[in-house]
C-alpha positions in Angstrom: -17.1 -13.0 3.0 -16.9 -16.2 0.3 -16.9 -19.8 1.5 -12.8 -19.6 0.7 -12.0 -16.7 3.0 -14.4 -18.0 6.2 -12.7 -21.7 5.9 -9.2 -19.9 5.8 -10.1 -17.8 8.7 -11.1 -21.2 10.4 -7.9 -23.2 9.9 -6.7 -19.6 11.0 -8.1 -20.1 14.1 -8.1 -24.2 14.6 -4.5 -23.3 14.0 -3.5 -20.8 16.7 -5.7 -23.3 19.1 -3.9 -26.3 18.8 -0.3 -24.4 18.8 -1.3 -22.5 22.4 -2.5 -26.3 23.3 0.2 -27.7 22.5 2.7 -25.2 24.3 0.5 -25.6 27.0 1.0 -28.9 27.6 4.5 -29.3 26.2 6.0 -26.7 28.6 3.4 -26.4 31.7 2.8 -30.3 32.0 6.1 -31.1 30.5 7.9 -28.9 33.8 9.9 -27.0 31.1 9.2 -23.5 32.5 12.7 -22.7 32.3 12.8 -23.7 28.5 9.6 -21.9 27.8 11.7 -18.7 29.8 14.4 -18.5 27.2 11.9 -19.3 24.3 10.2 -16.4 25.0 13.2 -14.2 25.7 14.3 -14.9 22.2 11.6 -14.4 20.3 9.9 -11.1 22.1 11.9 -8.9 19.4 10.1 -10.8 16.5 6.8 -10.8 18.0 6.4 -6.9 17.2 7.2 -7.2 13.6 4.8 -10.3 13.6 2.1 -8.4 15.1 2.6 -5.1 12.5 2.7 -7.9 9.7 -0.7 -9.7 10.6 -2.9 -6.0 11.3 -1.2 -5.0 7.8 -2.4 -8.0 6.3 -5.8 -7.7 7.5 -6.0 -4.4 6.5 -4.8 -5.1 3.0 -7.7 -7.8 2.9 -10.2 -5.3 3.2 -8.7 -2.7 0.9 -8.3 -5.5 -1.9 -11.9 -6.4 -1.4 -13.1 -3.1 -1.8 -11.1 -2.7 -4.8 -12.6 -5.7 -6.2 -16.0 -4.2 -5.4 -15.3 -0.7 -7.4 -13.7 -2.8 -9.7 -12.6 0.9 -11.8 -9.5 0.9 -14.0 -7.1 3.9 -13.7 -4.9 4.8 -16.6 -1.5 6.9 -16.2 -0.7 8.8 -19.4 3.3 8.0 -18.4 2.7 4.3 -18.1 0.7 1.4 -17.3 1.4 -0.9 -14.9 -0.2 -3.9 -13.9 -0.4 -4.9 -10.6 -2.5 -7.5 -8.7 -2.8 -7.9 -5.1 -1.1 -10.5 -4.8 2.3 -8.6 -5.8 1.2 -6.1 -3.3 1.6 -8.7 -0.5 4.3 -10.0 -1.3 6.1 -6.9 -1.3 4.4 -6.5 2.0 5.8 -9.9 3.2 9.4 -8.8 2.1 9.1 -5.4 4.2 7.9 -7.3 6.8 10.3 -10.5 6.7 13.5 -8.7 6.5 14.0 -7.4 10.3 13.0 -10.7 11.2 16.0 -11.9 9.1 18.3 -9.4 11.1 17.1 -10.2 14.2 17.6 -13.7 13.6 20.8 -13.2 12.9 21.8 -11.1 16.1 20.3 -14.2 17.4 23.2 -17.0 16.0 25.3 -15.0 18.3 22.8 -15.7 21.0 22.2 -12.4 22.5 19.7 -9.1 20.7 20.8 -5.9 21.9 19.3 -2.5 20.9 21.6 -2.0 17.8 20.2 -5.1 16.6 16.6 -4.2 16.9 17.6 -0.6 16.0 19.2 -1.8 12.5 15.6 -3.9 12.2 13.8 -1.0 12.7 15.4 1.2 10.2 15.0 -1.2 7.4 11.9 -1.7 8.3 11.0 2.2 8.1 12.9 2.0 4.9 10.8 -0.2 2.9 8.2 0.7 4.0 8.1 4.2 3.1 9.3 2.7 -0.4 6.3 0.5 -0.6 3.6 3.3 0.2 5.8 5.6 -2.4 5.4 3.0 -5.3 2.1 1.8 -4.4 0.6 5.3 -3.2 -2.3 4.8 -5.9 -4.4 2.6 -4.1 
């Protein structure tokens, strides 16, 4: 790992440790069990895709570090296209992103039933078959 990635990975981690801090004290010594209830109620449907998105994204570290390692250029006789990693996770951040959007939405009307989170999950499956079609190569 470079100097860049392992100070990320710690403000990663300094991070997560002051927001479960905070919440700690904000709900548990603030007697706001009841708020932290709903809080948690709400966002339980957004936690999955959060948790798909962030063992994607680790995985897509590695793969773009290998590539950089082989570092071997693969011509198509159709077409070239450049792509850099970077376009990849975006793309990546868009698949991910977009139940969120539909699950926040369900949740202006206060309430995320199973058509809500079954509409995420299609769109999800959607792109992301798209994106592994497109990107297939590496």
């Amino acid at each position: 790992m470079t100097a860049k990635e392992i100070f990320i990975d710690f403000l990663t981690y300094v991070g997560i440790i002051l927001l479960c801090l905070f919440c700690f004290f904000y709900f548990i010594f603030g007697y706001r069990l009841a708020v932290f209830t709903e809080f948690i109620k709400m966002f339980v449907p957004l936690a999955l895709f959060g948790i798909i998105f962030l063992v994607k994204l680790q995985s897509r570290r590695n793969i773009v570090k290998k590539t950089k390692e082989e570092e071997e250029e693969e011509e198509d006789k159709d077409s070239l296209i450049y792509i850099e990693p970077i376009d990849k996770t975006r793309d990546e951040f868009v698949i991910f992103s977009l139940p969120l959007v539909i699950i926040a939405i369900a949740l202006f009307n206060k309430s995320v039933n199973v058509i809500d989170f079954a509409q995420a999950l299609m769109v999800f499956l959607m792109m992301y078959f798209w994106h592994k079609m497109l990107f297939r190569r590496r």
